[in-house]
Steps between C-alpha positions, in 0.01 A plus 500: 500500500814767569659396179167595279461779710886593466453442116187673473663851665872432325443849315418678817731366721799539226363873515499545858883323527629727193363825679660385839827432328524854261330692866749418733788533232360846433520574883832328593665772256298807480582493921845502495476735243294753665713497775813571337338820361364583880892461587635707198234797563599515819126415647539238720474706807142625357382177602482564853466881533201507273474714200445820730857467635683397176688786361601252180309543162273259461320540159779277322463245690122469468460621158746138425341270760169609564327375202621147521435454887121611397472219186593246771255624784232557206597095387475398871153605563344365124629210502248351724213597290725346197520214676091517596424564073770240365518204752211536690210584248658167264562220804156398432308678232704351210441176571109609577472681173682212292292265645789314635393486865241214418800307455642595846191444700459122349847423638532310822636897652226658708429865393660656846782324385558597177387815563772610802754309312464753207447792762830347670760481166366855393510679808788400693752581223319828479541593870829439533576756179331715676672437848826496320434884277372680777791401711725570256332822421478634845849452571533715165312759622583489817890583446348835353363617782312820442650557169255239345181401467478428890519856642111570458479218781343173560151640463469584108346293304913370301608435781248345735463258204823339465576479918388277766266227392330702302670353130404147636124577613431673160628200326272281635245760468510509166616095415140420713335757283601385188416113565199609628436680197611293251320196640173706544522697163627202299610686251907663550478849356206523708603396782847747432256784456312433863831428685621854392204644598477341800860521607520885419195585701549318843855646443327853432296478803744418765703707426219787537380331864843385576596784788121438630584139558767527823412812776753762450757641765359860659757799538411768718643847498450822694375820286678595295743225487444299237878428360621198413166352471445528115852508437594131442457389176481092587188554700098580421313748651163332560314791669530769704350779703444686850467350867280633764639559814353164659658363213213416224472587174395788373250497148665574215189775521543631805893552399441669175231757633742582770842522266282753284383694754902540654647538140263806480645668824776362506854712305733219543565152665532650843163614528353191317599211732421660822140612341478095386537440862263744620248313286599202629787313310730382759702238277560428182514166349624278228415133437775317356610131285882541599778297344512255762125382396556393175582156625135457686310661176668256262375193769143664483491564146656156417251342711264584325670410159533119649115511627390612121761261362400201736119552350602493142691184507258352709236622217694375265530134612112517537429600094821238420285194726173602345643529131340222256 
């Protein structure tokens, strides 16, 4: 049964080997290359000041190595839907639209078992390419620092993709999807056409509800002292607003009406805050996903990537047990 399976997917899996192979070749030497133009320009020490305290120019350096870093971190976070469309959508629907799994159910091999042997040879192989680029692509990236791609921090949407388990849980988002689709659909560009769809807009809409998913960290300043709290750039701002003195939060109404009314008496900043007071705005406050949170929203979002993923193939093996 894993020889016919292994024959069946010998175009894929060549694929997946040759793109592993040419990947980490293209990594192994662009690296060492990069970093023997950080050490020429001088801008190794820009790695741990930050950009703010490095008086080297930097444009060079980014106008040669910027480009490239962002073709591998753009590969990293396709390639599971490539691997959702072209391994995924075919495990089962060619043989459904050829016909071909008559054959296979007659045979002596149960459906669960043909069917998770197919899921087995396509996906593994496929996981550890992924495993294997976004390793290799991180520790690219990573040698940087905040001269590449990484410096808008682990929240934007390039980056968040390709780090923690977020590469692996999209895979099998979108592998699930596609045999899902395929089987249901029975037809491949079909099924192709609803995996994209499908894969684009759950993508789409955590990302929009992904900072409502973990409670954010609250920062609370004195009028007018605010500093520092917008400032960093690897950090979202959530919400924010005015405390009462017992400590509750003021409506965003309440807090308008009353910054009108002070900007109208008010000449300058010194007048403002105190009349903001007066009215009742002891604090001010910012809600806050910090750096160090990335880790728990990646386990929440990919949480819910295995739940959808664990009903799909669980789908799937339903249509594949009730297919005549």
């Amino acid at each position: 049964m894993i020889w016919v399976a292994l024959r069946r997917q010998r175009l894929q899996l060549i694929t997946l080997l040759v793109l592993l192979v040419v990947g980490s070749a293209a990594v192994l030497i662009m690296r060492p290359m990069m970093l023997a133009d950080l050490h020429s320009m001088g801008l190794e020490g820009c790695l741990t000041t930050g950009l703010e305290g490095c008086g080297k120019p930097k444009a060079p350096f980014q106008l040669a190595w910027y480009t490239p870093m962002r073709a591998a971190q753009l590969g990293l976070l396709v390639l599971p839907l490539l691997i959702g469309l072209f391994i995924g959508v075919p495990l089962l629907a060619r043989e459904i639209e050829q016909g071909t799994h008559v054959l296979a159910f007659t045979q002596s091999v149960s459906r669960t078992r043909w069917m998770l042997t197919n899921i087995a040879v396509g996906l593994l192989p496929a996981l550890v390419l992924v495993l294997a680029g976004q390793s290799l692509i991180n520790w690219w990236l990573s040698a940087a620092g905040d001269l590449g791609p990484l410096r808008v921090g682990p929240f934007d949407m390039n980056v968040f993709g390709i780090q923690h388990i977020a590469p692996v849980v999209y895979t099998l988002f979108a592998f699930s999807l596609g045999l899902f689709t395929g089987v249901l659909a029975r037809r491949l560009l079909t099924g192709m056409l609803i995996t994209l769809v499908g894969f684009v807009v759950l993508r789409v809409a955590l990302e929009t509800l992904r900072f409502k998913l973990i409670s954010p960290e609250r920062k609370i300043t004195g009028l007018p002292d605010t500093a520092g709290v917008y400032g960093e750039v690897k950090q979202i701002r959530v919400d924010s607003g005015y405390l009462d003195a017992q400590g509750h939060v003021v409506p965003d109404e309440v807090a308008s009406a009353a910054s009108t009314q002070c900007k109208a008496t008010s000449v300058d900043n010194t007048q403002f805050f105190p009349c903001m007071e007066q009215k009742g705005m002891a604090k001010h406050f910012t809600d806050m996903i910090t750096e160090p949170m990335a880790g728990q929203l990646h386990l929440v979002e990919g949480a819910i990537f295995l739940g959808v993923t664990a009903l799909l193939f669980a789908a799937t093996l339903i249509l594949v047990r009730r297919r005549t």
